[in-house]
VOGU-3710 file (C-alpha; in Angstrom, 3 decimals, decimal comma):
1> xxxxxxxxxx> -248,938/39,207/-24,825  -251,432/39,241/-22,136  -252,568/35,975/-20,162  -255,346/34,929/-18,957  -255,988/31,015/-17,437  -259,519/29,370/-17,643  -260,642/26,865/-15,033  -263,329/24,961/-16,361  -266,050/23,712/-13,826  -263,835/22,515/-11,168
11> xxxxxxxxxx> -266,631/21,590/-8,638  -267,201/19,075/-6,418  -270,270/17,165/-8,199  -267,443/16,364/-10,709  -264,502/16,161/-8,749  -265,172/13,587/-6,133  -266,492/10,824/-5,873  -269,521/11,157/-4,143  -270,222/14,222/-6,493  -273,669/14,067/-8,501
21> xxxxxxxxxx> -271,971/13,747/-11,748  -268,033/12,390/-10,931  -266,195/12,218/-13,605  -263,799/9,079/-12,388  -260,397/10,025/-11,133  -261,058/14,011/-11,619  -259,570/14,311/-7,826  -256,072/13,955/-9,569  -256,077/16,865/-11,648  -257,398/19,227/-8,593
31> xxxxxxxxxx> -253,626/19,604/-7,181  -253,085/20,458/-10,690  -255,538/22,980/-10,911  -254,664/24,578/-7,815  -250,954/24,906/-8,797  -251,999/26,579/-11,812  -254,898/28,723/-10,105  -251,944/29,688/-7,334  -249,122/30,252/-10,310  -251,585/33,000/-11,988
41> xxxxxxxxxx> -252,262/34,576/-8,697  -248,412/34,963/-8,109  -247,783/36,128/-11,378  -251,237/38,350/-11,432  -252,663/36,439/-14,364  -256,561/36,463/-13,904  -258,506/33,330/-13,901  -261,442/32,797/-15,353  -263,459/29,932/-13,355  -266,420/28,334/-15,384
51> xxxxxxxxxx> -268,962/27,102/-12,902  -272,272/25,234/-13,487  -274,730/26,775/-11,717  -277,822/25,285/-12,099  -281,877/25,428/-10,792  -283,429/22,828/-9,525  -285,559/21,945/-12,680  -282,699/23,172/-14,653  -283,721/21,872/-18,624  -279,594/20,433/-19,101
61> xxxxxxxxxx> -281,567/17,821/-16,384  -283,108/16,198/-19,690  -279,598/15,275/-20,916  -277,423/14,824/-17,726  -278,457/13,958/-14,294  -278,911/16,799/-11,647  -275,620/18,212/-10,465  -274,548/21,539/-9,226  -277,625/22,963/-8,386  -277,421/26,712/-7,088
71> xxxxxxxxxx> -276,424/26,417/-3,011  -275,682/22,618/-2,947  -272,253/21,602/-1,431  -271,939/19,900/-4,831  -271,787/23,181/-6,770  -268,938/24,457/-4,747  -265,639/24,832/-5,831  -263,174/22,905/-3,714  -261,310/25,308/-1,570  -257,888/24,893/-2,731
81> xxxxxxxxxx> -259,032/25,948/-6,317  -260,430/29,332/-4,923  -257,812/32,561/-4,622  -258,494/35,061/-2,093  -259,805/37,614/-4,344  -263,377/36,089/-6,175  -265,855/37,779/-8,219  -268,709/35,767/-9,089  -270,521/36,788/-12,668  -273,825/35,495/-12,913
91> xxxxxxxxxx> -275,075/34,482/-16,411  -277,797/37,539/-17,035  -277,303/40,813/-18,811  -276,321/43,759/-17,239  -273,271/45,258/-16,142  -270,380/43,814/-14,042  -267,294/44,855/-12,380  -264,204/43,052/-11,368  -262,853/45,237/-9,425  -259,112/43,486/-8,837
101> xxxxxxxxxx> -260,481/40,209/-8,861  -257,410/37,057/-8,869  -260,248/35,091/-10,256  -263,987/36,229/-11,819  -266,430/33,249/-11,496  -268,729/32,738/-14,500  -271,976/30,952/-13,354  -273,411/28,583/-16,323  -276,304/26,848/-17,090  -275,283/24,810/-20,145
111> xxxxxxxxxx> -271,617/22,768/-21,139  -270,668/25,817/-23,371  -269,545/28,747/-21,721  -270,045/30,756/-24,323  -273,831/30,402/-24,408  -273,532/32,803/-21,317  -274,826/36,377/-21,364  -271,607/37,379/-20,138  -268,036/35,226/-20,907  -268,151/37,248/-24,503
121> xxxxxxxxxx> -267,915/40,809/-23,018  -265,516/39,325/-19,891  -262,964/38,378/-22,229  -262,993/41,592/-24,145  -262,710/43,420/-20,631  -259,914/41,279/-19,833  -258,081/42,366/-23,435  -255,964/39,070/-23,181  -254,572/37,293/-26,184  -253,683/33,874/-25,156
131> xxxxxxxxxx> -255,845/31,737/-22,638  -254,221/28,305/-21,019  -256,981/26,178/-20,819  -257,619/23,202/-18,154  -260,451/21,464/-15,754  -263,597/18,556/-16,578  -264,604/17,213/-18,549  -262,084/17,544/-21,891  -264,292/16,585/-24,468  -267,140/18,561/-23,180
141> xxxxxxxxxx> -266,713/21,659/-21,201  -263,096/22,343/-21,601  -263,468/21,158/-25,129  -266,407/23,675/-25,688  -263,904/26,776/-23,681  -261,160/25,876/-26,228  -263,100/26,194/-29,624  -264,961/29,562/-28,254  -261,603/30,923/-27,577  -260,195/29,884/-30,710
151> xxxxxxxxxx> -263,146/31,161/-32,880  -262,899/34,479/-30,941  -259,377/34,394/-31,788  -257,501/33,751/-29,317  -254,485/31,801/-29,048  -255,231/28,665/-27,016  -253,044/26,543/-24,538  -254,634/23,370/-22,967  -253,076/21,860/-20,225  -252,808/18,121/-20,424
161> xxxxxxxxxx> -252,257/17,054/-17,291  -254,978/19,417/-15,393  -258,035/18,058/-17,606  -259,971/14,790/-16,822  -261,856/12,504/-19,223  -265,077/10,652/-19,532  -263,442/8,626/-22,355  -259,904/8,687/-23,369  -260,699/8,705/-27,573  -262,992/11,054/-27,201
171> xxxxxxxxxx> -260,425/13,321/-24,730  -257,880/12,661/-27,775  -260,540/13,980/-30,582  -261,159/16,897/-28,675  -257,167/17,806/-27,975  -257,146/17,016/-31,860  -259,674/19,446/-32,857  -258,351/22,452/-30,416  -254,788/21,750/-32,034  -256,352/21,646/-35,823
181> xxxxxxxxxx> -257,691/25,108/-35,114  -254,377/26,021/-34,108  -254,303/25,169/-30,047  -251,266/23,981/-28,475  -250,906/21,409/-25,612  -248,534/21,657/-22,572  -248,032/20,228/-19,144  -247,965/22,142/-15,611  -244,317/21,604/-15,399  -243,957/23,553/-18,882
191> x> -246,607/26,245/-17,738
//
């Protein structure tokens, strides 16, 4: 069974605290995050790294406040999450390569990743079965990474104690849905 971990929008505009959109105590979960980002590279798992990657008069602006806009520090990914060998994918048709990459970047402009031009055809390349599943914010992004995956699918692992909430019932729904579509949960230590 091939492996492949997702990362979901690890940046610094929901990270930290003096990020555009923090998601409150998201700094815990980036050691997390790293350990798992650094446990795929050691074990050559690929990592898939959702990114917003907004304009400046991006339309999600209607909905959320502005936040990782294209060449802010906020739209950065802090360093310990990044592995040595990156690919970034922007979200437009055409071709891409990954050429070795440890971890492939997907650039996003809305809270599902699978609205992109490209996450569909990266996960084919990739051939993988299972996906482990972690980052902000659970009931949104992560939550809308895990039901793609699962309706492409794919078996799904989310990792409990690398995912941040805005609101711990609706963090529970979402785990609840992603295991009634037949998701799993685990923890970093059990990874």
């Amino acid at each position: 069974m091939k492996t492949v971990f997702v990362d979901v929008d690890s940046q610094l505009d929901f990270l930290y605290p003096a990020g555009a959109l923090y998601v409150p105590g998201a700094e815990h979960v980036v050691p997390a995050i790293s350990r798992l980002n650094r446990l795929a590279a050691e074990r050559g798992i690929p990592v898939i790294s959702t990114v917003d990657a907004h304009s400046e008069n991006d339309p999600e602006f209607a909905k959320w406040p502005p936040h990782c806009v294209l060449g802010t520090n906020g739209q950065h990914k802090p360093e310990r999450t990044l592995l040595e060998r990156c690919v970034v994918i922007p979200n437009r048709d055409g071709a891409f390569a990954l050429d070795g990459a440890q971890q492939i970047i997907v650039e996003k402009q809305t809270t599902d990743v699978f609205l992109t031009h490209t996450v569909r055809r990266l996960i084919e390349m990739l051939g993988a079965d299972h996906f482990v599943v972690y980052g902000v914010v659970t009931e949104i992004c992560v939550l809308f990474a895990a039901r793609g995956l699962v309706e492409t699918g794919k078996q799904v692992t989310v990792v409990t104690d690398a995912v941040q909430t805005l609101k711990r019932e609706d963090s529970d729904r979402a785990l609840a849905e992603v295991c009634a579509a037949g998701g799993k949960l685990t923890t970093c230590d059990a990874v």
